[in-house]
mmCIF file of the N, C-alpha and C atoms, coordinates in Angstrom:
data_MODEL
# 
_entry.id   MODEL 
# 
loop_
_atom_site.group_PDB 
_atom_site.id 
_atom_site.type_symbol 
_atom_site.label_atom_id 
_atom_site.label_alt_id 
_atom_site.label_comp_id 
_atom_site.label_asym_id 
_atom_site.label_entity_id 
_atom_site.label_seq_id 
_atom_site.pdbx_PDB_ins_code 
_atom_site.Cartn_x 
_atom_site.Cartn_y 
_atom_site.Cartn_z 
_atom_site.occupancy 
_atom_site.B_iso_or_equiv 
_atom_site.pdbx_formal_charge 
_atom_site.auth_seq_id 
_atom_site.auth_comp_id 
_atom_site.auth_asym_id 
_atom_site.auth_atom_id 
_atom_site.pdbx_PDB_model_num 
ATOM 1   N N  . UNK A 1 1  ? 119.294 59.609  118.215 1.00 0.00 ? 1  UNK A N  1 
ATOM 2   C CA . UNK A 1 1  ? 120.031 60.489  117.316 1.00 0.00 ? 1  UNK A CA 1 
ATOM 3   C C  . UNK A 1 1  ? 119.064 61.439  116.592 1.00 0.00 ? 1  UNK A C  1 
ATOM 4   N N  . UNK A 1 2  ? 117.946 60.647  115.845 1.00 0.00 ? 2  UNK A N  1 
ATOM 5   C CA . UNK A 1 2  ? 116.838 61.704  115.255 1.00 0.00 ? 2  UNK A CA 1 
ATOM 6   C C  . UNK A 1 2  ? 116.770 62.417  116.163 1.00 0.00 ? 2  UNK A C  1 
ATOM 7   N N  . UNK A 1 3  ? 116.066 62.522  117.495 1.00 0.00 ? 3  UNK A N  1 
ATOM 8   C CA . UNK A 1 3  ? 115.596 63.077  118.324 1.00 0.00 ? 3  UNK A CA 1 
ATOM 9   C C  . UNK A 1 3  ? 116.146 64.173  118.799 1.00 0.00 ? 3  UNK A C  1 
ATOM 10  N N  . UNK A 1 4  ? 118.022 63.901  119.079 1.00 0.00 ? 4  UNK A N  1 
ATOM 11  C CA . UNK A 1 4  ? 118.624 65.150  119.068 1.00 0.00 ? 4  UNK A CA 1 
ATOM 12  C C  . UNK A 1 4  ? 118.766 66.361  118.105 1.00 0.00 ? 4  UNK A C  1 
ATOM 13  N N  . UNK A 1 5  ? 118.887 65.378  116.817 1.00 0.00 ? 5  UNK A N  1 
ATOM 14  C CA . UNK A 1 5  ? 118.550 66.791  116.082 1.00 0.00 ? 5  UNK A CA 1 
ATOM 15  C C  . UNK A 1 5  ? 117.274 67.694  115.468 1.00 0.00 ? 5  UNK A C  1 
ATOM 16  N N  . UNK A 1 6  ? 116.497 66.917  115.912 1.00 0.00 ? 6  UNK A N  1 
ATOM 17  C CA . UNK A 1 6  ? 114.809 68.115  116.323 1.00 0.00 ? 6  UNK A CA 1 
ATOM 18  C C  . UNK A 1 6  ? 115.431 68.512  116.932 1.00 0.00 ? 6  UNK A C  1 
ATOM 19  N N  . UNK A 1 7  ? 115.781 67.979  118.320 1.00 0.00 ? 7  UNK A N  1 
ATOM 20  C CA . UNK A 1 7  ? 115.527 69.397  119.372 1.00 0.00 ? 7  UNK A CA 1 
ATOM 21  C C  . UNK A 1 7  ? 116.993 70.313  118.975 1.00 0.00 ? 7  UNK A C  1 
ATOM 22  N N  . UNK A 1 8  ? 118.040 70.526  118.271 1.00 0.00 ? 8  UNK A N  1 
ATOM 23  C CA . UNK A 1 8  ? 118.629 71.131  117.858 1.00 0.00 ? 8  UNK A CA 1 
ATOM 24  C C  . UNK A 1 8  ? 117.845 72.132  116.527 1.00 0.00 ? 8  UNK A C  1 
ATOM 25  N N  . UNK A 1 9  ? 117.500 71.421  116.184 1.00 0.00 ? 9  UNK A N  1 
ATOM 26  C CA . UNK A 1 9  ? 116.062 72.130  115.007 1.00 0.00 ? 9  UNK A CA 1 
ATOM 27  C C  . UNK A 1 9  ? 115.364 73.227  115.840 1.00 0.00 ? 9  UNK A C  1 
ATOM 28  N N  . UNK A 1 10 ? 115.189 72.644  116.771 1.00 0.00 ? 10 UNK A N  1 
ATOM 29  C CA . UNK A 1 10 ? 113.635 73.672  117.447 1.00 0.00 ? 10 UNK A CA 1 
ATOM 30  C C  . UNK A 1 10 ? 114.819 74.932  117.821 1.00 0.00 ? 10 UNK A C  1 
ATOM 31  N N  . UNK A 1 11 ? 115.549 74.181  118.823 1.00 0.00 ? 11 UNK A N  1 
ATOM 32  C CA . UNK A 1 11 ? 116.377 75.450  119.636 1.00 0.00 ? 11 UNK A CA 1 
ATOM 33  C C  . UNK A 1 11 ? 116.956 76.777  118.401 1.00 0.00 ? 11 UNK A C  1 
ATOM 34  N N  . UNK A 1 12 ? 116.647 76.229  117.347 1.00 0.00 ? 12 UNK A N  1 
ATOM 35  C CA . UNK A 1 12 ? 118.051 76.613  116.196 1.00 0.00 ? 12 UNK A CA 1 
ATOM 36  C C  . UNK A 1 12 ? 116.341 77.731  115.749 1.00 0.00 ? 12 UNK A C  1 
ATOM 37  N N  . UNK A 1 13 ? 115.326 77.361  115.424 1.00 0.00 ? 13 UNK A N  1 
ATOM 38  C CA . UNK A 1 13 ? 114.460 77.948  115.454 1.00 0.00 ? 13 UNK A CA 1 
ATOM 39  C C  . UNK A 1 13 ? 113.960 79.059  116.490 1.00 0.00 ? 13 UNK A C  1 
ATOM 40  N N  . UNK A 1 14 ? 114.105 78.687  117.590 1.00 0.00 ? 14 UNK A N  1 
ATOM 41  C CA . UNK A 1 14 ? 113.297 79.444  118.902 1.00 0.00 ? 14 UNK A CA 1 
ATOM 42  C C  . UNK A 1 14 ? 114.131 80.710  118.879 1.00 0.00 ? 14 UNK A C  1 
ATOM 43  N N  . UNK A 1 15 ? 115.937 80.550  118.405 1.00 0.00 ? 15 UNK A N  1 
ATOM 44  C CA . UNK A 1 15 ? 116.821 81.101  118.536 1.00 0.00 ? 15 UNK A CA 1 
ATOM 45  C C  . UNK A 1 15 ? 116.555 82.249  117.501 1.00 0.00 ? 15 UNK A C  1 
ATOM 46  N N  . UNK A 1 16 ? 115.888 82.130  116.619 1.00 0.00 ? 16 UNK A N  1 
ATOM 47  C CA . UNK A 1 16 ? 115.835 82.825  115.318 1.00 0.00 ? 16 UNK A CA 1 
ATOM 48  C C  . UNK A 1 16 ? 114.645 83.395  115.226 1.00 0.00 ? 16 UNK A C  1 
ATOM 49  N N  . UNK A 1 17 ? 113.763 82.883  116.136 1.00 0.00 ? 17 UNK A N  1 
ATOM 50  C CA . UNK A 1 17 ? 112.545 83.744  116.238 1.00 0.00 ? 17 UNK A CA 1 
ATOM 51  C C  . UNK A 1 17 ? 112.722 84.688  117.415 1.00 0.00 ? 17 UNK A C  1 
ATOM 52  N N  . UNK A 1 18 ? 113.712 84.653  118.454 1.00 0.00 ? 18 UNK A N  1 
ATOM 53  C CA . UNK A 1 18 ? 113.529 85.576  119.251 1.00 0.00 ? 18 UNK A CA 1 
ATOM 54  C C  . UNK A 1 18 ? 114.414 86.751  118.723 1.00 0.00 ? 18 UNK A C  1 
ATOM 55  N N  . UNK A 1 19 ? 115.517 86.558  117.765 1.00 0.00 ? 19 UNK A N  1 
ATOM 56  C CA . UNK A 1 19 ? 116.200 87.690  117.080 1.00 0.00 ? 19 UNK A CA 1 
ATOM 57  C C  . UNK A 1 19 ? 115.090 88.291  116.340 1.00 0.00 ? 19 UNK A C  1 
ATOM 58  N N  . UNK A 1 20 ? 114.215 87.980  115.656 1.00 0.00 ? 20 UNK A N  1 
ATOM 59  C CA . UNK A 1 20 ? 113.894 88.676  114.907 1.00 0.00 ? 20 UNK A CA 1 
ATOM 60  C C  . UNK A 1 20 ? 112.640 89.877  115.368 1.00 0.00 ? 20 UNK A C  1 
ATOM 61  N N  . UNK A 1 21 ? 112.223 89.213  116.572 1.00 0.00 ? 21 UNK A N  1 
ATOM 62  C CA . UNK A 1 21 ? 111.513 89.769  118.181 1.00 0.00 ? 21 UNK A CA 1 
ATOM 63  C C  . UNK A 1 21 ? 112.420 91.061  118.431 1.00 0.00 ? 21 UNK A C  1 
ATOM 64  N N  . UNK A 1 22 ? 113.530 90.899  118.888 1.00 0.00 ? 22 UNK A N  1 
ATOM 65  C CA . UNK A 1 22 ? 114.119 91.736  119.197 1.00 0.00 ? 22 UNK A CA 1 
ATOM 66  C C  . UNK A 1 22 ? 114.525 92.965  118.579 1.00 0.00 ? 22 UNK A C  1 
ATOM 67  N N  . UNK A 1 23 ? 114.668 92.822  117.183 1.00 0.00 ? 23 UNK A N  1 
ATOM 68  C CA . UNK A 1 23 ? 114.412 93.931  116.031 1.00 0.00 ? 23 UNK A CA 1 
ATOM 69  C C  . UNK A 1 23 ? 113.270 94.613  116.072 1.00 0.00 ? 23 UNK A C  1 
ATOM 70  N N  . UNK A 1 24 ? 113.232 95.424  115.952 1.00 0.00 ? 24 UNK A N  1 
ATOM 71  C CA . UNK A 1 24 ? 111.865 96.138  115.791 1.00 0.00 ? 24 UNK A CA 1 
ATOM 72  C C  . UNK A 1 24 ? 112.381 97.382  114.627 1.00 0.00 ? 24 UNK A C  1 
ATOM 73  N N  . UNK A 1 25 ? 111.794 97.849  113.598 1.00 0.00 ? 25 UNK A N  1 
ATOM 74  C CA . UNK A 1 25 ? 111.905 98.748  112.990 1.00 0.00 ? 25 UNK A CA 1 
ATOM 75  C C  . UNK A 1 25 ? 111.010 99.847  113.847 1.00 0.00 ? 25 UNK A C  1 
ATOM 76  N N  . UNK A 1 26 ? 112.529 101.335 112.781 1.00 0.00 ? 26 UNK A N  1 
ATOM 77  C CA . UNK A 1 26 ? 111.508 102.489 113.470 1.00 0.00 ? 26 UNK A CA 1 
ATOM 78  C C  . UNK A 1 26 ? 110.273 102.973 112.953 1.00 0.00 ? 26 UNK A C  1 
ATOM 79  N N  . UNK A 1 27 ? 109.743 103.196 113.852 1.00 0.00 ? 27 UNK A N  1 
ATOM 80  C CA . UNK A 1 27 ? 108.245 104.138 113.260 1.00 0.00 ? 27 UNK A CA 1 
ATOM 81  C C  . UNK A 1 27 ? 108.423 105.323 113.090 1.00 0.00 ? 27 UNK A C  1 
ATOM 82  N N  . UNK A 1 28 ? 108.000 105.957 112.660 1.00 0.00 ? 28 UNK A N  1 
ATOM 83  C CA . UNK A 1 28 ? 108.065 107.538 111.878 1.00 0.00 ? 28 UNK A CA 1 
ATOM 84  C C  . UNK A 1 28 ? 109.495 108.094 111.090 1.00 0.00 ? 28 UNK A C  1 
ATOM 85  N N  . UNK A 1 29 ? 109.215 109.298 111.358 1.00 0.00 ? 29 UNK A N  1 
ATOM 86  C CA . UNK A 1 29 ? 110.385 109.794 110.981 1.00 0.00 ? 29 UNK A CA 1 
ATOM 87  C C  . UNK A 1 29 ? 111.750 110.180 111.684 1.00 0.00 ? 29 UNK A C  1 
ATOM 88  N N  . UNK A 1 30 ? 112.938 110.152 111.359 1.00 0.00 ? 30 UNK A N  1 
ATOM 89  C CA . UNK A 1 30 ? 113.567 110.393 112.721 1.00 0.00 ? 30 UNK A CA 1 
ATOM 90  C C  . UNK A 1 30 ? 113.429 111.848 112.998 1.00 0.00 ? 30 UNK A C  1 
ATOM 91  N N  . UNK A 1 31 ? 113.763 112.527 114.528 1.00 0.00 ? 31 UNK A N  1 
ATOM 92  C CA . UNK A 1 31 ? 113.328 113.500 115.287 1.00 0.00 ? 31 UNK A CA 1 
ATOM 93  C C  . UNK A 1 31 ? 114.053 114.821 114.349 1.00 0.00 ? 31 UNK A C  1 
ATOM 94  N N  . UNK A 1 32 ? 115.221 114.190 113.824 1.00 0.00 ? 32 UNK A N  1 
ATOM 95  C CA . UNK A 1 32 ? 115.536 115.936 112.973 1.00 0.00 ? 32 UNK A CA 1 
ATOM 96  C C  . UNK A 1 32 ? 114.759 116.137 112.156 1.00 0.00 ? 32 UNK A C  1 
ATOM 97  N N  . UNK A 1 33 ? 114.532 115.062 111.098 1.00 0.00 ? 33 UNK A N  1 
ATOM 98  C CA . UNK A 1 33 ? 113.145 115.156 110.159 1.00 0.00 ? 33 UNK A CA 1 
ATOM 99  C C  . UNK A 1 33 ? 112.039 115.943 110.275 1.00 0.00 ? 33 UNK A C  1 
ATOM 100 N N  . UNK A 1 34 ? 111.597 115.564 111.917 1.00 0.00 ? 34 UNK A N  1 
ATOM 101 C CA . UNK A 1 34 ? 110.317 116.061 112.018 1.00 0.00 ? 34 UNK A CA 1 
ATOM 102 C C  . UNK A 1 34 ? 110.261 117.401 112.560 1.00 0.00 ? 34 UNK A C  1 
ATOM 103 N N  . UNK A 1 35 ? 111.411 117.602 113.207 1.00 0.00 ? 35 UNK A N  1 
ATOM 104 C CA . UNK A 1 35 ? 111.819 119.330 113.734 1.00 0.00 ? 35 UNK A CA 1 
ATOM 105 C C  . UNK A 1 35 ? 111.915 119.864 112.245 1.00 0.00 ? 35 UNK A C  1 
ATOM 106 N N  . UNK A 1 36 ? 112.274 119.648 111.720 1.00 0.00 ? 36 UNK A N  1 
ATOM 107 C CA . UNK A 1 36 ? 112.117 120.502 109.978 1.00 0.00 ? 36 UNK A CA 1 
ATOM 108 C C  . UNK A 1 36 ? 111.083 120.664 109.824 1.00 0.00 ? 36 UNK A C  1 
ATOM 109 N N  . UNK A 1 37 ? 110.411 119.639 109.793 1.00 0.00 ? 37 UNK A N  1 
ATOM 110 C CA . UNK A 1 37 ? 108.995 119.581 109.094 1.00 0.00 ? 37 UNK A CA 1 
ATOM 111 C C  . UNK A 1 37 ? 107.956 120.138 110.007 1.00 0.00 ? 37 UNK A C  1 
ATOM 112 N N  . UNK A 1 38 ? 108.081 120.378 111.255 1.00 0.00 ? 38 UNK A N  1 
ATOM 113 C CA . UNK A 1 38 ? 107.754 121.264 112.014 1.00 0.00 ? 38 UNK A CA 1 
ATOM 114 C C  . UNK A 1 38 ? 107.797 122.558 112.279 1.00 0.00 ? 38 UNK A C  1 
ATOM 115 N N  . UNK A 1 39 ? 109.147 122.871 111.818 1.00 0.00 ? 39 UNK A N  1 
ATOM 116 C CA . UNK A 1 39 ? 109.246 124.457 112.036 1.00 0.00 ? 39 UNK A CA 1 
ATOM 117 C C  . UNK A 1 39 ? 108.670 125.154 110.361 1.00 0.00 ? 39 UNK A C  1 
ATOM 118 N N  . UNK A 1 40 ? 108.694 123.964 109.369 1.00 0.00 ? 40 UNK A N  1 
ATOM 119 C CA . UNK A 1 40 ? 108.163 125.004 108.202 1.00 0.00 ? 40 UNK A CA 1 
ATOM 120 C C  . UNK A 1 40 ? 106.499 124.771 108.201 1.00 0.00 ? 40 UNK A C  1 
ATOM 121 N N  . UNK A 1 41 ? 106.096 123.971 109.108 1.00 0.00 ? 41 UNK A N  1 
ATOM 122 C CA . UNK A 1 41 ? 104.305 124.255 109.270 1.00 0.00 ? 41 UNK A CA 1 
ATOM 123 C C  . UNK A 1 41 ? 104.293 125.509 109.870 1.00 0.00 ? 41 UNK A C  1 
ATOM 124 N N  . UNK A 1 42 ? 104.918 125.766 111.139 1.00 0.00 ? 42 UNK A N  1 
ATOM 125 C CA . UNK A 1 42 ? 104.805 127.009 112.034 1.00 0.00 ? 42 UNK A CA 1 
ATOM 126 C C  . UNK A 1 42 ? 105.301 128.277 110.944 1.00 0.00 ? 42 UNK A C  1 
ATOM 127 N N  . UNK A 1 43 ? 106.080 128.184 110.442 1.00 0.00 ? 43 UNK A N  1 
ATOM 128 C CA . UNK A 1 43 ? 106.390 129.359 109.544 1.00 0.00 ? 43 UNK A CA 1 
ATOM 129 C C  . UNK A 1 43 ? 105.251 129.434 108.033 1.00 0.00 ? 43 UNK A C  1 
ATOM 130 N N  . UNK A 1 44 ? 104.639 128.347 107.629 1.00 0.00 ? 44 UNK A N  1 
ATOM 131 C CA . UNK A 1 44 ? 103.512 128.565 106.676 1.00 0.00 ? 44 UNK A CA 1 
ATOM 132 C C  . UNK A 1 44 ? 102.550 127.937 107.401 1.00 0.00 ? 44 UNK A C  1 
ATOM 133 N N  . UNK A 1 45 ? 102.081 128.200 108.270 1.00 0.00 ? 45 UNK A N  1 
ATOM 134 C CA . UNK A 1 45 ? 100.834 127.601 109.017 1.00 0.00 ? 45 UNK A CA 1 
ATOM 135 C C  . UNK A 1 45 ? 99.758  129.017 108.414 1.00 0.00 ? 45 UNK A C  1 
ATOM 136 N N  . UNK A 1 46 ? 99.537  130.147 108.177 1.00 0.00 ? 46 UNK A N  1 
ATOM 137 C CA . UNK A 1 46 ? 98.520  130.710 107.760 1.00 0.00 ? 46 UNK A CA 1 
ATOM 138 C C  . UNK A 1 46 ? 98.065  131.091 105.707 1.00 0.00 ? 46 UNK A C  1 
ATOM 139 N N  . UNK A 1 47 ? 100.307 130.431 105.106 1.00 0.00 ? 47 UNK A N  1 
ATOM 140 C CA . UNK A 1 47 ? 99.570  130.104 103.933 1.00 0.00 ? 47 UNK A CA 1 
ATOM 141 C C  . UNK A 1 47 ? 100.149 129.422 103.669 1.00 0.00 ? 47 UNK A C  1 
ATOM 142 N N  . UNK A 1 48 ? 99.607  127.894 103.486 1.00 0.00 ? 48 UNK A N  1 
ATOM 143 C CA . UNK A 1 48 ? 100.564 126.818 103.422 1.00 0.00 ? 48 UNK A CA 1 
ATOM 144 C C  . UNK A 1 48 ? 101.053 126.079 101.951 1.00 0.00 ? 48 UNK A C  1 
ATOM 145 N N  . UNK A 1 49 ? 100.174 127.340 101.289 1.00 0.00 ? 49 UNK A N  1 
ATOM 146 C CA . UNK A 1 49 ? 100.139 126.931 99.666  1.00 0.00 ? 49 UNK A CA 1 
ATOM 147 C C  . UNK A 1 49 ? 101.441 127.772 98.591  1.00 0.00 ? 49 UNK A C  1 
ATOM 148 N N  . UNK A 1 50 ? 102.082 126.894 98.088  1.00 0.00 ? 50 UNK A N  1 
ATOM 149 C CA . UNK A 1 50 ? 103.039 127.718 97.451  1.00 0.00 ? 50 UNK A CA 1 
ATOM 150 C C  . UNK A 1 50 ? 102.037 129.204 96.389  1.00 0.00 ? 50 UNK A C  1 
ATOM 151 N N  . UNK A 1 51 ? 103.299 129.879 96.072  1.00 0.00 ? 51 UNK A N  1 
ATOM 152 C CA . UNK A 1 51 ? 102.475 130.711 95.266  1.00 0.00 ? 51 UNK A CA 1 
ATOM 153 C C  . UNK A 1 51 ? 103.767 130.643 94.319  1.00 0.00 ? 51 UNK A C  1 
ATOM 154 N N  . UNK A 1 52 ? 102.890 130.873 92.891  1.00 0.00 ? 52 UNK A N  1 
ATOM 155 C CA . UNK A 1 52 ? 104.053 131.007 91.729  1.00 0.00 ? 52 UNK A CA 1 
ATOM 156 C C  . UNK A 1 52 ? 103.582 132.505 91.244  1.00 0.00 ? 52 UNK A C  1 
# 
């Protein structure tokens, strides 16, 4: 009886470590983000400093 419920333990574990495997967060920014932030380097790429 112990014995079954380790190995219900482990499985209940193995189960919960491979979900959390399977998640992966994203890296960067998402792609509209960076098309913004791209097209206003190309448009101040020679003065990239505000002016007041």
């Amino acid at each position: 009886m112990l014995e079954q419920s380790l190995r219900q333990q482990r499985a209940f574990q193995q189960m919960g470590m491979m979900e959390q495997e399977a998640w992966r967060p994203q890296r960067g920014l998402p792609e509209r983000s960076v098309n913004i932030l791209r097209a206003w380097l190309f448009e101040h790429f020679l003065h990239p400093y505000v002016l007041l």
